[in-house]
C-alpha positions in Angstrom: 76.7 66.6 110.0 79.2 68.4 112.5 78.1 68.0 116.2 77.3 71.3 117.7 79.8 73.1 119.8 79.0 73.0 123.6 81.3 76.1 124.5 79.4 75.1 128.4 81.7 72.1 128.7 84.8 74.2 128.6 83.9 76.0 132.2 85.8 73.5 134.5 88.7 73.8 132.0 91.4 76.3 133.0 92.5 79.3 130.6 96.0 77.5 129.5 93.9 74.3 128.2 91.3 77.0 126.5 94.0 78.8 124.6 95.1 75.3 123.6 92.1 73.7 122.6 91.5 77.4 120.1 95.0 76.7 118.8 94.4 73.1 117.6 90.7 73.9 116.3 92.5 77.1 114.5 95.2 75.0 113.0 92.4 72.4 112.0 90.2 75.3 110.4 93.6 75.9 108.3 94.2 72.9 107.2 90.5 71.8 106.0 90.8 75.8 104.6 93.7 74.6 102.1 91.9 71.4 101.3 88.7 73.1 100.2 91.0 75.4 98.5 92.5 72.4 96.6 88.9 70.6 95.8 87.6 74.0 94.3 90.0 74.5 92.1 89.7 71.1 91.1 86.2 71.5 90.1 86.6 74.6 88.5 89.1 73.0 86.4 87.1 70.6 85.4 84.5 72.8 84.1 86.3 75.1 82.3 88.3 72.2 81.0 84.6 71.0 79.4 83.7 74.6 78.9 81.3 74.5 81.2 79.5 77.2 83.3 77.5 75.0 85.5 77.3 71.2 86.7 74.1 69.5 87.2 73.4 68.3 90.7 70.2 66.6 91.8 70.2 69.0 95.7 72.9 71.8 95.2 73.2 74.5 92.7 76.5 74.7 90.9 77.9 77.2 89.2 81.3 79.4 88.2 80.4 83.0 89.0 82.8 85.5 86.5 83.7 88.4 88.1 83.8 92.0 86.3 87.3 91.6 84.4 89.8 93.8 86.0 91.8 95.6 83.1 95.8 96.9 83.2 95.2 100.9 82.9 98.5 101.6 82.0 98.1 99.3 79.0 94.7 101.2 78.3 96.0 104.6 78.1 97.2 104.3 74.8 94.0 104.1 73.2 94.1 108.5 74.2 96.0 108.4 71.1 93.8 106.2 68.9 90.3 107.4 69.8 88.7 110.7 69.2 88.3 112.9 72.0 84.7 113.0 73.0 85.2 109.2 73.5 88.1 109.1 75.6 86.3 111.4 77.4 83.3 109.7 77.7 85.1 106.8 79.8 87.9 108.2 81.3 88.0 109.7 84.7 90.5 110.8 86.6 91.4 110.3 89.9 89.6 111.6 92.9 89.4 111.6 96.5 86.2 111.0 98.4 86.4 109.3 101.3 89.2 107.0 99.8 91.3 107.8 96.9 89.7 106.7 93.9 92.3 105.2 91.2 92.0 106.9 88.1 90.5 104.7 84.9 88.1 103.9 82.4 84.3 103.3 83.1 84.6 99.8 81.2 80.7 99.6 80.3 81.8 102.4 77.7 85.0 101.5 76.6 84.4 97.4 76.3 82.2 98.7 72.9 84.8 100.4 71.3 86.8 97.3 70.0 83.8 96.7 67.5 83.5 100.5 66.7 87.1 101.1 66.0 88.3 98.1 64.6 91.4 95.6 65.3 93.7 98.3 66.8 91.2 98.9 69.4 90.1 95.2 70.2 93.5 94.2 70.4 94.5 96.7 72.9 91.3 96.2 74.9 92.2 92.3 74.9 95.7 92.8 75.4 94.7 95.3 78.8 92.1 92.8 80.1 93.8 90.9 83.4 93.4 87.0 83.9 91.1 85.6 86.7 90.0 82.6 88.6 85.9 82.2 88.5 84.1 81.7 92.0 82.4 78.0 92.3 79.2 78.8 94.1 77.6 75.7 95.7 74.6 75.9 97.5 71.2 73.7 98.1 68.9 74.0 95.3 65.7 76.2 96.7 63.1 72.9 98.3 66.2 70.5 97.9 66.6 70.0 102.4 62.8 69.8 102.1 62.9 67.0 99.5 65.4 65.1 101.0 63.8 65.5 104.6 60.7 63.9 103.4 62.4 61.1 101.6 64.2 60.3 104.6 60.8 59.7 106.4 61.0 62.3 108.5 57.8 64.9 109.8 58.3 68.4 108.9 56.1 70.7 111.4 
């Protein structure tokens, strides 16, 4: 466990040894930052290497979250010329501007089906459109797990 923070202590200090004391703690927080980086990636390598979407931990959920796949829409619009209309139409829309400009695309939850309904042509492109990512490792204590471990430890909870 981290000791707390007593921000208190820093009164007496002057403003000069302040600023320096935020500027080593932000250059710490950097440094531990690319070192978590490093020990995530490692892990989800690791799974994916054993095609795994979760490791089993006796306190601490762990899983690789997949985002929605993000998809190349200049590499999409060439399925215009391969679908019938009412399909295309179905799932495309074009840009707009509400309160931000929104890109113009294809609602994916229709379009991901058409590979099977048109064939080879249609998969391909799809696959071909589809962008690579990274998972998210999510780690965090299993629901009861603090309470578990509290008790084994001996200690009372209230």
């Amino acid at each position: 466990m981290t000791e707390p923070i007593v921000i208190n202590a820093w009164i007496r200090n002057t403003d000069e040894e302040v600023a320096d004391h935020i500027h080593r703690l932000r250059q710490q927080a950097a440094d531990l930052q690319v070192y978590l980086d490093r020990l995530e990636l490692e892990l989800i390598q690791r799974l994916e290497e054993r095609k795994a979407r979760e490791l089993q931990h006796p306190s601490l959920q762990v899983y690789l979250d997949y985002r929605t796949p993000q998809y190349d829409v200049g590499k999409l619009m060439r399925l215009a010329e391969l679908l019938p209309p009412e399909d295309w139409a179905k799932a495309w829309h074009p840009e707009t501007t509400k309160e931000v400009p929104v890109p113009a695309g294809l609602d994916m939850r229709v379009a991901g089906g058409w590979g099977r309904r048109f064939g080879v042509d249609v998969a391909a492109i799809l696959a071909e459109a589809k962008l690579p990512s990274t998972p998210r490792l999510v780690i965090k204590d299993k629901p009861g797990a603090n309470k578990q471990a509290t008790q084994e430890q001996g200690e009372v909870n209230p």
